[in-house]
Backbone as CSV, one residue per row, in Angstrom:
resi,resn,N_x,N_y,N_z,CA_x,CA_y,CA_z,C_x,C_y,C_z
1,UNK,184.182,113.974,162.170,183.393,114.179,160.952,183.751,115.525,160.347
2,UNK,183.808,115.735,158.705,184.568,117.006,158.495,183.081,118.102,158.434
3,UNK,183.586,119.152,158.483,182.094,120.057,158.565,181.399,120.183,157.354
4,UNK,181.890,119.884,156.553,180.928,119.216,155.347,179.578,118.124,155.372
5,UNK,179.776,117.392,156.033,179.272,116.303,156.338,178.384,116.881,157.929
6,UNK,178.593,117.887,158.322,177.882,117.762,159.900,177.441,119.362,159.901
7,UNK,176.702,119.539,158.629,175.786,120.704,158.314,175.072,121.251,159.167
8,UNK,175.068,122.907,159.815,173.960,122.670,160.805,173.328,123.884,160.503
9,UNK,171.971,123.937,160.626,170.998,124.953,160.303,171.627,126.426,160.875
10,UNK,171.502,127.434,159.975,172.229,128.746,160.483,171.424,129.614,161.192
11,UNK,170.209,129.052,160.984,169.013,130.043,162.198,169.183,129.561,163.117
12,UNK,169.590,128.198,163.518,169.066,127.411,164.187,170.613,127.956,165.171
13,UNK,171.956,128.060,164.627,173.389,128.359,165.132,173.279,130.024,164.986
14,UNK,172.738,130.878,164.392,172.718,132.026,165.487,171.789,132.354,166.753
15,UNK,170.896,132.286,166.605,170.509,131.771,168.089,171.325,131.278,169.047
16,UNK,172.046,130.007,168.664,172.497,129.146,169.826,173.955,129.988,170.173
17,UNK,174.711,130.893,169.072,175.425,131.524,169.858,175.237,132.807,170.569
18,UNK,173.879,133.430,170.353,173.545,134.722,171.171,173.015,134.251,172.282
19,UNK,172.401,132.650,173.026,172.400,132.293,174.030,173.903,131.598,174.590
20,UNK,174.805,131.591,173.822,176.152,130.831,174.587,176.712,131.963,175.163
21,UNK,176.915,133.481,174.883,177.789,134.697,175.087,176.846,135.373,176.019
22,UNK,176.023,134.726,176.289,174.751,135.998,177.174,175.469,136.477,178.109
23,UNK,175.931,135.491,178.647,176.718,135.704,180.067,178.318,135.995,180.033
24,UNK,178.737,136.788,181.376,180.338,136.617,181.387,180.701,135.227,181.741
25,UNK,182.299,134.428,180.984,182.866,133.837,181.265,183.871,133.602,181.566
26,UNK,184.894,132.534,182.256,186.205,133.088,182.194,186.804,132.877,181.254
27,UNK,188.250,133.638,180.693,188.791,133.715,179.698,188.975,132.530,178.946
28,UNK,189.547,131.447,180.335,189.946,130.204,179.439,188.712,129.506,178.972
29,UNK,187.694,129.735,179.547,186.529,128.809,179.224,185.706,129.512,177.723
30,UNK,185.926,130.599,177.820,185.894,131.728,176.426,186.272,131.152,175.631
31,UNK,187.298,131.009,175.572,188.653,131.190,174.278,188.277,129.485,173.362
32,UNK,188.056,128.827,173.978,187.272,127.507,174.473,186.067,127.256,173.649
33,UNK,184.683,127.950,173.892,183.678,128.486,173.767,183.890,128.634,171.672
34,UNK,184.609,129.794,171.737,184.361,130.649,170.883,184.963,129.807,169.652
35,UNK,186.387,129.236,170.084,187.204,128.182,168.597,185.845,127.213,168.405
36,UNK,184.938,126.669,169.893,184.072,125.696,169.320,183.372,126.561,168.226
37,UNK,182.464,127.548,168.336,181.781,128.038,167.385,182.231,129.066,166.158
38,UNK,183.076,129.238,166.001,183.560,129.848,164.894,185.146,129.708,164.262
39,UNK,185.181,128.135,164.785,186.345,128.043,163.756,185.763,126.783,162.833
40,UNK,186.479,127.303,161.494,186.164,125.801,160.697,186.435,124.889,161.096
41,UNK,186.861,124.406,161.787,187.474,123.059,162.024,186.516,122.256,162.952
42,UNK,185.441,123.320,163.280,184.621,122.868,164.350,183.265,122.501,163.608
43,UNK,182.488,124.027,162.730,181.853,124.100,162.309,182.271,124.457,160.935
44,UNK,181.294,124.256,159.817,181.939,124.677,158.691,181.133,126.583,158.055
45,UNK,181.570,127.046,158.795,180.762,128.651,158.678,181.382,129.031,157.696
46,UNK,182.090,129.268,157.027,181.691,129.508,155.759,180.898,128.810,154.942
47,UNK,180.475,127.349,154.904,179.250,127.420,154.444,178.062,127.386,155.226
48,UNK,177.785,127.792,156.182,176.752,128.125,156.775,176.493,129.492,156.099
49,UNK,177.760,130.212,156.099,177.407,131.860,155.772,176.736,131.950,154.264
50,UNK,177.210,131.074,153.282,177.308,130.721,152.391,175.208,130.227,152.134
51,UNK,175.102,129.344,153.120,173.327,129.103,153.037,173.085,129.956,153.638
52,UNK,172.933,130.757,154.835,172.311,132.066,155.083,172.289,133.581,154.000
53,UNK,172.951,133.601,153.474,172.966,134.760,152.270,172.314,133.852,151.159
54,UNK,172.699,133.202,150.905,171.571,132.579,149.727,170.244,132.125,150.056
55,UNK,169.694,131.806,151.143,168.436,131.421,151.225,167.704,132.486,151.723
56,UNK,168.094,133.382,152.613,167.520,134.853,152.420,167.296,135.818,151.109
57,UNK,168.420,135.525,149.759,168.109,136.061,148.790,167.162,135.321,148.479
58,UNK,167.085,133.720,148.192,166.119,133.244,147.490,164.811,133.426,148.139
59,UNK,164.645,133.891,149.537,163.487,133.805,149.682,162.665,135.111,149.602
60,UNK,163.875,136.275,149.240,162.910,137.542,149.352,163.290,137.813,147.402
61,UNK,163.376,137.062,146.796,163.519,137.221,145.390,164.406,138.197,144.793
62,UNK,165.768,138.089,145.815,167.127,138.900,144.921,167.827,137.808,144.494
63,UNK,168.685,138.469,143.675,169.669,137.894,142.706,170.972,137.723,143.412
64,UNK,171.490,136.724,143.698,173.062,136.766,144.333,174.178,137.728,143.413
65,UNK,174.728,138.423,143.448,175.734,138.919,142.813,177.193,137.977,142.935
66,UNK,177.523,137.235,142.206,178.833,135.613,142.619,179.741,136.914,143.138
67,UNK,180.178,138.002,142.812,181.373,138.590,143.202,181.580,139.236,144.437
68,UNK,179.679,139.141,144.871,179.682,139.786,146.279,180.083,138.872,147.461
69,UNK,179.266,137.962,146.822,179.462,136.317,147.647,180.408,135.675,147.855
70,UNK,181.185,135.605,147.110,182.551,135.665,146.766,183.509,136.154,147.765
71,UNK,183.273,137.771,147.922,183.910,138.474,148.599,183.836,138.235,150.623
72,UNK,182.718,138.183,150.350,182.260,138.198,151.857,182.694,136.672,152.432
73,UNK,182.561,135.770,151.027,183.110,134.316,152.263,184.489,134.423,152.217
74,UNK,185.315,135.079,151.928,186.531,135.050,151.748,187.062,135.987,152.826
75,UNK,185.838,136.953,153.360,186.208,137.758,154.855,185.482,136.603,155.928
76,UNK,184.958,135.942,155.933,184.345,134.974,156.676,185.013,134.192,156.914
77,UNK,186.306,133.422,156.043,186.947,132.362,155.976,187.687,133.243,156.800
78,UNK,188.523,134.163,156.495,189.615,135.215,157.180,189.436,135.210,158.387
79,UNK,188.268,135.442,159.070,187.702,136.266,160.396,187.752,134.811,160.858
80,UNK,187.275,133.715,160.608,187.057,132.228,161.111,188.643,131.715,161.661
81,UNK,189.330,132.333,160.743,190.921,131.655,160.813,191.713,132.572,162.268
82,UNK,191.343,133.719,162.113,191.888,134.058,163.247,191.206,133.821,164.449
83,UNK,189.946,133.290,164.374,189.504,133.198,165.537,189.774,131.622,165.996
84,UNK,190.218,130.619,164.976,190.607,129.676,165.118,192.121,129.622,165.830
85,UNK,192.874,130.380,165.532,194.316,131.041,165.666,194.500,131.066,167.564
86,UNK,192.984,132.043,167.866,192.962,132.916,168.867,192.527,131.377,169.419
87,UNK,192.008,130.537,169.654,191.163,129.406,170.685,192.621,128.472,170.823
88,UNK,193.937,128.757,169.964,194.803,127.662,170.457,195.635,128.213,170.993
89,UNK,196.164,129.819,171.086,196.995,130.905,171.294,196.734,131.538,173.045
90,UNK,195.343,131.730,172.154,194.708,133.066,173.677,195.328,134.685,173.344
91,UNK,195.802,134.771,172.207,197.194,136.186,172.052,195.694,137.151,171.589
92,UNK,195.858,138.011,172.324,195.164,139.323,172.483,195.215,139.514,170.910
93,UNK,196.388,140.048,170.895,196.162,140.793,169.608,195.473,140.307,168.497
94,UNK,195.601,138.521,168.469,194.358,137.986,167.302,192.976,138.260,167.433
95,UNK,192.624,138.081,168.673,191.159,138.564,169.050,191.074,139.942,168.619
96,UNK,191.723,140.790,169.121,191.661,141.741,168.651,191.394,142.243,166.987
97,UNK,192.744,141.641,166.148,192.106,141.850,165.045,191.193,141.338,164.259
98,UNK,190.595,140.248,165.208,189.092,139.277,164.575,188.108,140.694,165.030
99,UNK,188.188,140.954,166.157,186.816,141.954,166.434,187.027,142.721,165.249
100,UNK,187.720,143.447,164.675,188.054,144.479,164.142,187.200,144.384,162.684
101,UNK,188.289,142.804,162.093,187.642,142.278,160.631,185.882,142.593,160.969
102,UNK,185.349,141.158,161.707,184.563,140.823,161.949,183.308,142.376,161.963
103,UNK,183.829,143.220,162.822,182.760,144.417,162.855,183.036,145.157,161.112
104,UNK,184.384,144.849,160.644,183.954,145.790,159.705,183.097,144.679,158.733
105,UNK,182.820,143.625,158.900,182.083,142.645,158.025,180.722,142.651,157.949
106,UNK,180.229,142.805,159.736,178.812,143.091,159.652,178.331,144.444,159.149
107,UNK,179.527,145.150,159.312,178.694,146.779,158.826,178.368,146.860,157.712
108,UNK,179.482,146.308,156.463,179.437,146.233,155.000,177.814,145.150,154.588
109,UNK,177.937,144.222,155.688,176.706,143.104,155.176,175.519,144.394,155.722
110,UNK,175.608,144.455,156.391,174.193,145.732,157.027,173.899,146.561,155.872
111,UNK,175.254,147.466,155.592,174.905,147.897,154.166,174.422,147.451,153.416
112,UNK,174.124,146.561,152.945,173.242,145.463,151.534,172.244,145.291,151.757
113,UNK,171.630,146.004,153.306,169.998,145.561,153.250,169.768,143.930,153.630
114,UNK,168.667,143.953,153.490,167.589,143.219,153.945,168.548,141.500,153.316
115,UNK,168.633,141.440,152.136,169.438,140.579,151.554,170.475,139.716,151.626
116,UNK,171.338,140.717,153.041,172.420,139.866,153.573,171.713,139.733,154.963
117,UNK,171.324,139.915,155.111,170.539,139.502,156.500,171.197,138.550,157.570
118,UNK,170.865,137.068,156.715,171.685,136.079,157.532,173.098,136.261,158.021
119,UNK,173.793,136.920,156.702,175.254,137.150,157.137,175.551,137.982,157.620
120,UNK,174.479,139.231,157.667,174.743,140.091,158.922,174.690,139.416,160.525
121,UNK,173.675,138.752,160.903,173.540,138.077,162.097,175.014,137.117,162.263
122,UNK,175.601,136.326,161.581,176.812,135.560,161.656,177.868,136.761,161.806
123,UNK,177.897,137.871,161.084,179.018,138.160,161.811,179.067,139.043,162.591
124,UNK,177.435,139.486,163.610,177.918,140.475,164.498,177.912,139.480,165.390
125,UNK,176.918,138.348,165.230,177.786,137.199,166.693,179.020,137.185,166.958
126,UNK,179.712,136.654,165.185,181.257,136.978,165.260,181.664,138.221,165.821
127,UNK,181.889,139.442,165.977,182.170,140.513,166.786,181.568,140.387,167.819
128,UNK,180.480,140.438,168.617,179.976,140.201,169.752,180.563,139.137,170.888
129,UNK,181.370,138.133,169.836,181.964,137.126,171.470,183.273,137.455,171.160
130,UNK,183.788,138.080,169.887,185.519,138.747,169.723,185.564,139.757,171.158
131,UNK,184.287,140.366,171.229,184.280,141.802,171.897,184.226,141.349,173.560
132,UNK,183.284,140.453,173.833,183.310,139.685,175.020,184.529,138.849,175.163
133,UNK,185.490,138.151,174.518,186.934,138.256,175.002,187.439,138.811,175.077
134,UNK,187.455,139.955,174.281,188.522,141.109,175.035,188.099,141.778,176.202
135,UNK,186.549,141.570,176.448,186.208,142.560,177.812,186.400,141.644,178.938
136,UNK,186.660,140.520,178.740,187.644,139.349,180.226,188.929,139.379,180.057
137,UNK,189.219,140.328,178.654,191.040,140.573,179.113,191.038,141.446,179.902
138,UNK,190.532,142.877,179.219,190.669,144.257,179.315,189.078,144.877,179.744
139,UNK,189.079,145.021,181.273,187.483,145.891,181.271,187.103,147.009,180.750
140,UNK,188.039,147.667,180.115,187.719,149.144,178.837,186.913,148.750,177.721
141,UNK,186.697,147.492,177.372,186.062,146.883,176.896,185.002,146.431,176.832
142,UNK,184.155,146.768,177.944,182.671,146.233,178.352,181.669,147.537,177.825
143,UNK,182.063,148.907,177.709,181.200,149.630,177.588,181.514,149.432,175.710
144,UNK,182.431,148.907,174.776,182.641,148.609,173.508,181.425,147.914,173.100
145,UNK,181.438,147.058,174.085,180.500,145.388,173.846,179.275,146.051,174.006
146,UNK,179.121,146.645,175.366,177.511,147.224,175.581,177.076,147.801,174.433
147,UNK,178.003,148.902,174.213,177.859,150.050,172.959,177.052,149.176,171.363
148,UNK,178.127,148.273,171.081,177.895,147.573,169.819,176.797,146.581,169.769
149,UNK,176.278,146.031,171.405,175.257,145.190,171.747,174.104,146.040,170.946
150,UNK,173.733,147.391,171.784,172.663,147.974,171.308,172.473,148.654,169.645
151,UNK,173.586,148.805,169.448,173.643,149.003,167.587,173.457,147.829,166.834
152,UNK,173.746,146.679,167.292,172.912,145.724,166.553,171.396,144.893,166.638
153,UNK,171.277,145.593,167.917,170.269,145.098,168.369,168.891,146.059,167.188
154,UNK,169.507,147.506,167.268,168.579,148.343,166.159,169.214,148.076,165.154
155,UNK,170.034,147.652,164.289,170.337,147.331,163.228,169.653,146.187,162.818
156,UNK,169.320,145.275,163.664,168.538,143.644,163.350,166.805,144.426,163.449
157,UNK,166.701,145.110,164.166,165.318,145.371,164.249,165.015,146.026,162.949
158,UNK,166.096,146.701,162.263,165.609,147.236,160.959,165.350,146.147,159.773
159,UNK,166.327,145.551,160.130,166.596,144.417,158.572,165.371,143.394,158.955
160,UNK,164.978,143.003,160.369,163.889,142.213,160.463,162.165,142.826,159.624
161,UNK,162.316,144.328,159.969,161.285,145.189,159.467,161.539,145.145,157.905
162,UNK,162.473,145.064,157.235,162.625,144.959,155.929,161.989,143.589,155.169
163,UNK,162.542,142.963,156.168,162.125,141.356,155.678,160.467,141.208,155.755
164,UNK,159.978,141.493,156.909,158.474,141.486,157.700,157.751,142.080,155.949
165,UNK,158.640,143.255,156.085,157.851,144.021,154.798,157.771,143.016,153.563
166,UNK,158.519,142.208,153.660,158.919,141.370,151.994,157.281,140.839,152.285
167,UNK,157.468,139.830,153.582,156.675,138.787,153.736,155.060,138.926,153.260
168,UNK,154.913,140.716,154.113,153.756,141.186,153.768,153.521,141.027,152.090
169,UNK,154.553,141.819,151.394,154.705,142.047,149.961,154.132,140.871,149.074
170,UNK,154.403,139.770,149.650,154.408,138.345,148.708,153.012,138.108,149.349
171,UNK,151.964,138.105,150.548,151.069,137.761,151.067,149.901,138.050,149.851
172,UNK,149.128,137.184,149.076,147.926,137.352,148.616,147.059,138.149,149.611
173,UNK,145.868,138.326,148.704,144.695,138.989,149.243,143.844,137.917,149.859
174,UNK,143.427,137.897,150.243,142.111,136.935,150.597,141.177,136.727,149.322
175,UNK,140.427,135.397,148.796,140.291,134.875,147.510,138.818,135.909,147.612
176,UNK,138.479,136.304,146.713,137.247,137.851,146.063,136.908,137.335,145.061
177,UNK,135.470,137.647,145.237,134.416,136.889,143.905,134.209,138.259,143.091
178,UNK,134.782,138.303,141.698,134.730,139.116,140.623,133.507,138.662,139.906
179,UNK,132.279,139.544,139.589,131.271,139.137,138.841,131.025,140.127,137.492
180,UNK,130.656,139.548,136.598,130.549,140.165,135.002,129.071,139.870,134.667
181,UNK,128.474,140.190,133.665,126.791,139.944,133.806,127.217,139.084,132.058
182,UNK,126.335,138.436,132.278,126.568,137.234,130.975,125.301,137.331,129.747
183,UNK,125.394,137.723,128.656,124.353,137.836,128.019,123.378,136.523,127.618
184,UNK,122.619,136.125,128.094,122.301,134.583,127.968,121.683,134.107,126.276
185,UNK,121.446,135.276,125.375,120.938,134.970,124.296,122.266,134.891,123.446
186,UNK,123.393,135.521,123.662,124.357,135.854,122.632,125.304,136.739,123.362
187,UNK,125.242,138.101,123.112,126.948,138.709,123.546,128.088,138.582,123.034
188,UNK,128.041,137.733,122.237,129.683,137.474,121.716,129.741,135.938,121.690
189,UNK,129.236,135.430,122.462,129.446,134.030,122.963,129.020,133.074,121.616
190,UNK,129.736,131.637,121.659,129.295,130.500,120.290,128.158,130.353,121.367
191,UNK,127.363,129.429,120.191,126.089,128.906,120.067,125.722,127.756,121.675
192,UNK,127.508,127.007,121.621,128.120,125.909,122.576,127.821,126.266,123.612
193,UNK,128.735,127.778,124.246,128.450,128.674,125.689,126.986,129.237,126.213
194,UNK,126.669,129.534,124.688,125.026,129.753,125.445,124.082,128.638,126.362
195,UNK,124.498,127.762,125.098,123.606,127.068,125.943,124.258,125.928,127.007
196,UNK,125.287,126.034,127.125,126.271,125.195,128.455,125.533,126.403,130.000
197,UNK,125.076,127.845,129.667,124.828,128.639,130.868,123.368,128.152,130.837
198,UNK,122.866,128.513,129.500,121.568,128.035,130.017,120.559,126.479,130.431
199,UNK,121.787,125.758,130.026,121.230,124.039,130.581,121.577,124.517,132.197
200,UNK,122.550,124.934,132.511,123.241,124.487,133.629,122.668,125.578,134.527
201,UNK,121.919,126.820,134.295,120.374,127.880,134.909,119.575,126.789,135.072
202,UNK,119.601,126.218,134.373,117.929,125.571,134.903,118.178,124.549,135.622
203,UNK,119.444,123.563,135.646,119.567,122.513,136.316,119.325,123.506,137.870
204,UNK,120.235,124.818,138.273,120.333,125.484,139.458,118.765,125.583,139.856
205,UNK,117.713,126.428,138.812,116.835,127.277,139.311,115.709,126.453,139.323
206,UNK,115.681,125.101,138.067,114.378,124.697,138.251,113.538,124.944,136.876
207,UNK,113.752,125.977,136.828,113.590,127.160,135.960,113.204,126.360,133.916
208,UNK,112.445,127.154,133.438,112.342,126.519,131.794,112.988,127.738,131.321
209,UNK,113.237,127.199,129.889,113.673,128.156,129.132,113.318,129.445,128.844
210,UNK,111.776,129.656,128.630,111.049,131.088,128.980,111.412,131.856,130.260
211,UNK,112.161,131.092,131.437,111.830,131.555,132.541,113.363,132.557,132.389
212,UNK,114.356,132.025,131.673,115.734,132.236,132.047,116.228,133.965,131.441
213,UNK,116.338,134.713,132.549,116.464,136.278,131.888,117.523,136.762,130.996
214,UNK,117.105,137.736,130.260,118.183,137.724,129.297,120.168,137.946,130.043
215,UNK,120.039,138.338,131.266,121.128,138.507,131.794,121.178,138.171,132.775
216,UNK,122.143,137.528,133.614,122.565,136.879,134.443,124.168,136.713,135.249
217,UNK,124.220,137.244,136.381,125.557,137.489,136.816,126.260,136.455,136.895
218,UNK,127.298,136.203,137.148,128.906,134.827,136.645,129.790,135.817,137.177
219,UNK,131.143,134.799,137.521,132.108,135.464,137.605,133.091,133.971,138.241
220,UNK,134.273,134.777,138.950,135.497,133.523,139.365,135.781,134.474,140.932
221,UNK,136.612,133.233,141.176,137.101,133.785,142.993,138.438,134.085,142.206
222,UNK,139.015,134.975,142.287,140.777,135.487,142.154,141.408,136.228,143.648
223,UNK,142.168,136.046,143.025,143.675,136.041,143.938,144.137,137.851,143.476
224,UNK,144.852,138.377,144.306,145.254,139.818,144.448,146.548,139.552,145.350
225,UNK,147.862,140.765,144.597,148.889,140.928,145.437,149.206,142.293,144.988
226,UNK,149.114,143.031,145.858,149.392,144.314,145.544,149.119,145.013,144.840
227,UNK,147.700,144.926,143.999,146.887,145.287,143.212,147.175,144.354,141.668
228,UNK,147.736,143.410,141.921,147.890,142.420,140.706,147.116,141.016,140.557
229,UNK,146.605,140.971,139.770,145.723,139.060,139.925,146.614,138.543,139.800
230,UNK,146.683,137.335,140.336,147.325,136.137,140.594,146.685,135.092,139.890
231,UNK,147.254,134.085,138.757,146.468,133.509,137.901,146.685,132.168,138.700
232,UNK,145.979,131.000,138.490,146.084,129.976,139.617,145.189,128.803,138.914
233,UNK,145.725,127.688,139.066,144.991,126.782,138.334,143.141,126.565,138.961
234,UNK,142.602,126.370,137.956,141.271,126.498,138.322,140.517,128.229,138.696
235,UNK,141.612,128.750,138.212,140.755,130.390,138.290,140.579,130.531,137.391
236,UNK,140.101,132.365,137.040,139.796,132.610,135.640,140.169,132.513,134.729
237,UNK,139.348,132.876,133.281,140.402,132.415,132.490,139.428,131.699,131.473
238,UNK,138.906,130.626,132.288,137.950,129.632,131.804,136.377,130.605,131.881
239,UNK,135.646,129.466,131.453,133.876,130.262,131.233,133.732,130.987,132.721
240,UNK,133.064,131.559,132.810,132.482,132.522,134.705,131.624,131.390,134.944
241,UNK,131.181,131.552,136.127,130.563,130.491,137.295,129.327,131.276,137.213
242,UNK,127.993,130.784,136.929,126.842,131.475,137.814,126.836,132.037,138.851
243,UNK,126.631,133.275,139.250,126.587,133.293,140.305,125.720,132.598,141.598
244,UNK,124.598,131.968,140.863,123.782,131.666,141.800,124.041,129.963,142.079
245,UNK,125.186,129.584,141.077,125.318,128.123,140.783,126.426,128.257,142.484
246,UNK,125.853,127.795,143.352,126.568,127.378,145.131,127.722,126.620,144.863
247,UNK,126.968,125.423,143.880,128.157,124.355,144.133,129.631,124.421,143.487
248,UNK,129.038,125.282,142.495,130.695,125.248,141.906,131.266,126.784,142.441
249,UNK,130.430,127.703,142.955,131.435,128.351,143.205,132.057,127.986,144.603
250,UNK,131.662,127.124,145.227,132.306,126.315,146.572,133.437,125.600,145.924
251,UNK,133.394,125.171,144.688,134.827,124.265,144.442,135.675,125.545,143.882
252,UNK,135.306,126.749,143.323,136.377,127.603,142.904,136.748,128.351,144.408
253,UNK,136.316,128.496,144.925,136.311,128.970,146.167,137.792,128.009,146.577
254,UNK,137.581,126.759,146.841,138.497,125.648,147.618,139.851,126.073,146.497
255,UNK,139.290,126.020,145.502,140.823,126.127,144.794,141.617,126.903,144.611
256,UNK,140.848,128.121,144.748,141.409,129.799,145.453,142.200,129.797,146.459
257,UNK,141.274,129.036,147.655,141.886,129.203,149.137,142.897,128.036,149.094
258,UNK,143.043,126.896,148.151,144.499,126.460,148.459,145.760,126.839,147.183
259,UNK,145.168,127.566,146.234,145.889,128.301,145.835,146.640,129.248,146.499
260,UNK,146.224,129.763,147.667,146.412,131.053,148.358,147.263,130.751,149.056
261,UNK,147.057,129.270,150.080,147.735,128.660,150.877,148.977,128.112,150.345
262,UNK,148.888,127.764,149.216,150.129,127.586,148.481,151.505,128.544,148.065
263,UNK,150.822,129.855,147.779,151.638,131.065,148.187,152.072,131.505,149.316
264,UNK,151.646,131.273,150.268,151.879,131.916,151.666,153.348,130.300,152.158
265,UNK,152.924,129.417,152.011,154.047,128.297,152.246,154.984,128.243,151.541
266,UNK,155.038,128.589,150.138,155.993,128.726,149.691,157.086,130.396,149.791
267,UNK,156.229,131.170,149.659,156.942,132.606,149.284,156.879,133.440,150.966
268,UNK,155.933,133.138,151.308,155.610,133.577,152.936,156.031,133.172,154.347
269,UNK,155.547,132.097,154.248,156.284,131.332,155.889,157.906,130.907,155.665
270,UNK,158.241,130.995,154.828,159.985,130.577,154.324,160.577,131.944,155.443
271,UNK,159.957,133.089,154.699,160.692,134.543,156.011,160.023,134.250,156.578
272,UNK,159.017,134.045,157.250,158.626,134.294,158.479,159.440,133.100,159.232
273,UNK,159.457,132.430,158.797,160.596,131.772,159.995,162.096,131.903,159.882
274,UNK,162.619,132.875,158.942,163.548,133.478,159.212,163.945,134.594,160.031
275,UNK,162.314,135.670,159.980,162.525,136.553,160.978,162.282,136.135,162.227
276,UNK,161.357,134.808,162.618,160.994,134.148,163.734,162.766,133.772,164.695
277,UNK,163.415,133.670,163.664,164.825,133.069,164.103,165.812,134.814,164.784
278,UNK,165.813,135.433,163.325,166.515,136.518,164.015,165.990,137.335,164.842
279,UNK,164.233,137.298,165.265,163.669,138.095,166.429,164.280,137.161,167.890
280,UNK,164.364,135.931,167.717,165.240,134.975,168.793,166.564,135.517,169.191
281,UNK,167.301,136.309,168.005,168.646,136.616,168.258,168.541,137.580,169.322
282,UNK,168.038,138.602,168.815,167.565,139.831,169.226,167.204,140.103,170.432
283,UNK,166.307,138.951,170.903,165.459,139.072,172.061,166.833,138.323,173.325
284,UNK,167.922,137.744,172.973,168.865,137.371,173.408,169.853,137.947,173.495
285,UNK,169.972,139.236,172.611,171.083,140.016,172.872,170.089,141.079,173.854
286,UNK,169.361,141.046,173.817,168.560,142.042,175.034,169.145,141.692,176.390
287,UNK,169.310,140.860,176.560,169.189,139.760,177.822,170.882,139.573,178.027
288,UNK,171.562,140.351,177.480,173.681,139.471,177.997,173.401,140.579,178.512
289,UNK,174.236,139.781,179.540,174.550,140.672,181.071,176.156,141.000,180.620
290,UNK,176.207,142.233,181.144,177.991,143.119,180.713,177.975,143.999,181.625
291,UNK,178.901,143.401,182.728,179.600,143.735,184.154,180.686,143.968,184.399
């Protein structure tokens, strides 16, 4: 099947290669290993890299730059080819200059922040099992791997904290009852509004028309993000709610709180299960043993 056709989730494939490299292997079973996961022919990573940089932009609300994107799958395709090169060869020196590409790929994606995120994780895997074949050629090589293990390990912990921060960023407030005092004789209001508050006082209180005071609190449940209202169908906007009227402010209430819920699924849990994925990486590069 061509890798077009046999798409596979990129959270789901960095993970699975920071648990394939945990451990030492032998060379041939390496070399093996590694063409399975990072050559095209196996998988199609350049477009994996390709949905990991774009669905991290789209989900923390940057703009792709085509020339950046551009650039980077075209070091992705590069770094893929020699490592494809290296799984039919075994020749040092390709591995070699895959680690090389490959690290200078994640550093440049690291540089971009929070944004390249995904494609930072794809290609320090990519350097991370370049680096673990050369340390079953050459053991001068294991304190390289250790070294670069723990620089990405704080490099992911930053960009995860960047992201965490987005998630927070986009999180509404919890839905808050805003109240205004309503003039019940007039205020500004047509003839229509007056008396739509005051039929609908007395249906609440019981209450006659003599009884109903000249003022009376109203208001709506709204939404807050970072000191901004959030406008939402069935919020304000429209007439204020009695305050004392229960029943409807129980239905503005419901439409608040799945208004709210509607933000958090769309703009919110999208990263959080992206950082859910790269805290997986992370917690796996903790864990490779380098002997």
């Amino acid at each position: 099947m061509p890798p077009e056709e046999n798409e596979i989730d990129w959270k789901a494939w960095i993970v699975e290669v920071a648990v394939e490299y945990a451990v030492p292997l032998a060379a041939e079973y390496l070399s093996g290993r590694i063409r399975q996961h990072f050559s095209q022919n196996e998988n199609n990573l350049e477009l994996m890299f390709k949905n990991a940089v774009e669905e991290v932009c789209s989900r923390v609300a940057e703009i792709i730059d085509q020339a950046f994107l551009d650039q980077y799958l075209s070091d992705c395709r590069h770094v893929s080819n020699q490592i494809k090169i290296y799984g039919e060869t075994h020749d040092r020196d390709i591995i070699t200059n895959a680690q090389i590409e490959s690290s200078r790929l994640a550093s440049r994606l690291y540089d971009m922040g929070y944004k390249a995120a995904g494609g930072f994780y794809i290609a320090s895997n990519m350097h991370l099992a370049s680096l673990r074949a050369l340390s079953e050629i050459d053991a001068t090589y294991k304190n390289t791997l250790r070294g670069f293990t723990h620089d990405y390990i704080e490099k992911g912990i930053n960009l995860n904290t960047q992201l965490n921060d987005k998630a927070t960023y986009f999180t509404p407030s919890e839905c808050e009852w805003g109240t205004t005092l309503v003039h019940m004789t007039g205020g500004g209001m047509s003839g229509e509004e007056i008396l739509k508050y005051r039929e609908r006082y007395k249906e609440v209180t019981g209450e006659t028309d003599s009884e109903i005071p000249e003022y009376v609190n109203a208001g709506w449940y709204f939404l807050k993000r970072n000191g901004d209202s959030l406008p939402y169908e069935g919020g304000g906007g429209g007439q204020p709610i009695l305050e004392i009227d229960n029943e409807r402010r129980e239905r503005s209430l419901q439409a608040c709180t799945r208004a709210r819920q509607s933000i958090i699924d769309e703009k919110v849990n999208p990263i959080i299960t992206i950082t859910n994925s790269t805290e997986n990486v992370l917690n796996n590069w903790r864990n490779w043993r380098i002997e």
